[in-house]
C-alpha positions in Angstrom: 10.3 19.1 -2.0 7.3 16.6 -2.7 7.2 13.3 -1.1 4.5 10.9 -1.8 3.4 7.9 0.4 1.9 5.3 -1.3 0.1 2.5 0.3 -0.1 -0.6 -0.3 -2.4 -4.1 0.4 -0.6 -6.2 -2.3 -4.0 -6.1 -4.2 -4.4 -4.9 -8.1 -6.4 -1.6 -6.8 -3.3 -0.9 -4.9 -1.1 -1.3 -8.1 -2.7 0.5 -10.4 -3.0 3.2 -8.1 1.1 3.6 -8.2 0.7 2.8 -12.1 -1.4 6.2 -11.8 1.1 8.1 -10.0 3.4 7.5 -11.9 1.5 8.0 -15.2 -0.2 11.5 -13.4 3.7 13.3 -12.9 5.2 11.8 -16.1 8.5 14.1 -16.3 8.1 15.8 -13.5 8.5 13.3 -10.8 8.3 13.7 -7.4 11.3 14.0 -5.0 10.7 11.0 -2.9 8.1 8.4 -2.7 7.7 5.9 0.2 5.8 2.8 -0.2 4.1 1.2 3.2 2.0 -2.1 3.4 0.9 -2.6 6.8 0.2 -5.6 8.4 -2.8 -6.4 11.0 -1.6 -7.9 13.8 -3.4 -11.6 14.4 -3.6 -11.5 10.5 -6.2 -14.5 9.9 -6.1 -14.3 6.3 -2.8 -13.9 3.5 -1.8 -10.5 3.2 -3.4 -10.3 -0.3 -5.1 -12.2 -3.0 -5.1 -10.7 -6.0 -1.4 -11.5 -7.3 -1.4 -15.5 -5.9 -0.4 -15.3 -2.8 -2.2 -17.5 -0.8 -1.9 -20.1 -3.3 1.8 -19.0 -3.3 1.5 -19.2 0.6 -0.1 -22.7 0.1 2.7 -24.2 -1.6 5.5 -22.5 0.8 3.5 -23.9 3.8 3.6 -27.3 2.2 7.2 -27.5 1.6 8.4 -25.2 4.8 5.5 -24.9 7.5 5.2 -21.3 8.8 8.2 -20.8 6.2 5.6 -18.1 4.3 4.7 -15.1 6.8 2.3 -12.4 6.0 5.7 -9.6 6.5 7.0 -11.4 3.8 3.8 -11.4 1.7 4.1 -7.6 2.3 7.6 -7.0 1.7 6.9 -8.4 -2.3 3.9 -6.1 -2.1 5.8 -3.1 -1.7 8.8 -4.7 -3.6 6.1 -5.0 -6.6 5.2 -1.0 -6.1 8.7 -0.1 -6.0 9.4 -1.6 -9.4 6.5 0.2 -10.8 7.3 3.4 -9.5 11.5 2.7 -10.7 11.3 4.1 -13.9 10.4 7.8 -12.3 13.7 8.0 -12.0 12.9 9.3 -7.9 14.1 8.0 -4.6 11.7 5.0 -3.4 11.7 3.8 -0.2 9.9 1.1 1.0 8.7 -0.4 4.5 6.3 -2.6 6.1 4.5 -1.6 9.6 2.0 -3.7 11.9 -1.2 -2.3 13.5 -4.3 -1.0 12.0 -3.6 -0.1 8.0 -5.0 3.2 8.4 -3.6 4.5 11.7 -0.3 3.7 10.4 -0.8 5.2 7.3 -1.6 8.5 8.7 1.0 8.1 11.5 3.4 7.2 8.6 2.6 10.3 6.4 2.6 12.6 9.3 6.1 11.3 10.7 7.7 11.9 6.9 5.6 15.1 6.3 4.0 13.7 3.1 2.6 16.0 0.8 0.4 13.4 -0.9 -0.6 9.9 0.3 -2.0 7.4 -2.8 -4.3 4.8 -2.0 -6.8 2.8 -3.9 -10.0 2.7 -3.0 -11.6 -1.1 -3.1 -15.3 -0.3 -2.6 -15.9 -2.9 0.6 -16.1 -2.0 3.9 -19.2 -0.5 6.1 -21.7 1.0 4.8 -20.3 5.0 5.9 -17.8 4.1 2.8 -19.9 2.0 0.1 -17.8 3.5 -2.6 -14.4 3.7 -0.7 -12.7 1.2 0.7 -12.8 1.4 4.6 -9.3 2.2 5.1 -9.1 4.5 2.0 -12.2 6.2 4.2 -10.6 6.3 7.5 -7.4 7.7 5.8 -9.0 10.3 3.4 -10.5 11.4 6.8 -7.8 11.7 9.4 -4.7 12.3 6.7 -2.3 15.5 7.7 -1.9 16.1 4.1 -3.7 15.7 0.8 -4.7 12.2 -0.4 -5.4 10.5 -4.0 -7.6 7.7 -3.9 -7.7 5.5 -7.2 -10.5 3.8 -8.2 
């Protein structure tokens, strides 16, 4: 059985690294593939930025103050990944954590005994991961199981 844990941030790295996935087992898709977006607790900024959502978030809050929460920003994130991945004709399952993105991601992988975690790599972060991004870095270092960063 192969199951794949993809993470997510809600940005366009993290996207087109499930467009990747799926393009990289064409036929031969995996069994499962879970989708996580974690969510830092005492969150100071919008979940993401790269599909609109804090000007999404800006209207919301205008119309129903502290209607827009950063779980929901992350449940369309993985929602979005979901839909991407649909057409693999596999089992997706979806979910959103809080805590630290990349402790959860390897606590996350390790309690489904992954056999592959995706993640894409954004390039910012400290200078120990210039090219990855530092939760790709932290991840690709303590994973229990393979991982695929995108770039």
């Amino acid at each position: 059985m192969t199951h794949v844990l993809v993470a997510t941030d809600g940005s366009e790295q993290s996207l087109k690294a499930a467009r990747y996935l799926r393009d990289l087992f064409g036929d031969s898709a995996p069994d499962r593939v879970s989708v996580i977006a974690v969510v830092r607790p005492l969150a100071a900024v919008p979940f993401a930025s790269d599909f609109g959502e804090e000007e999404h978030a800006a209207q919301r809050a205008e119309v129903d103050p502290g209607g827009y929460s950063f779980q929901e920003a992350a449940r369309e994130a993985v929602d979005r990944v979901a839909a991407e991945l649909a057409e693999m004709g596999t089992q997706v399952d979806t979910m959103v954590r809080g805590g630290t993105p990349a402790d959860q991601i390897v606590r996350v992988a390790d309690e489904l005994e992954a056999d592959l975690i995706v993640i894409g790599g954004r390039g910012k972060g400290a200078m120990e991961a210039i090219v990855l991004g530092s939760v790709a870095y932290r991840v690709l270092h303590h994973a229990p199981c393979p991982v695929l960063v995108t770039r």
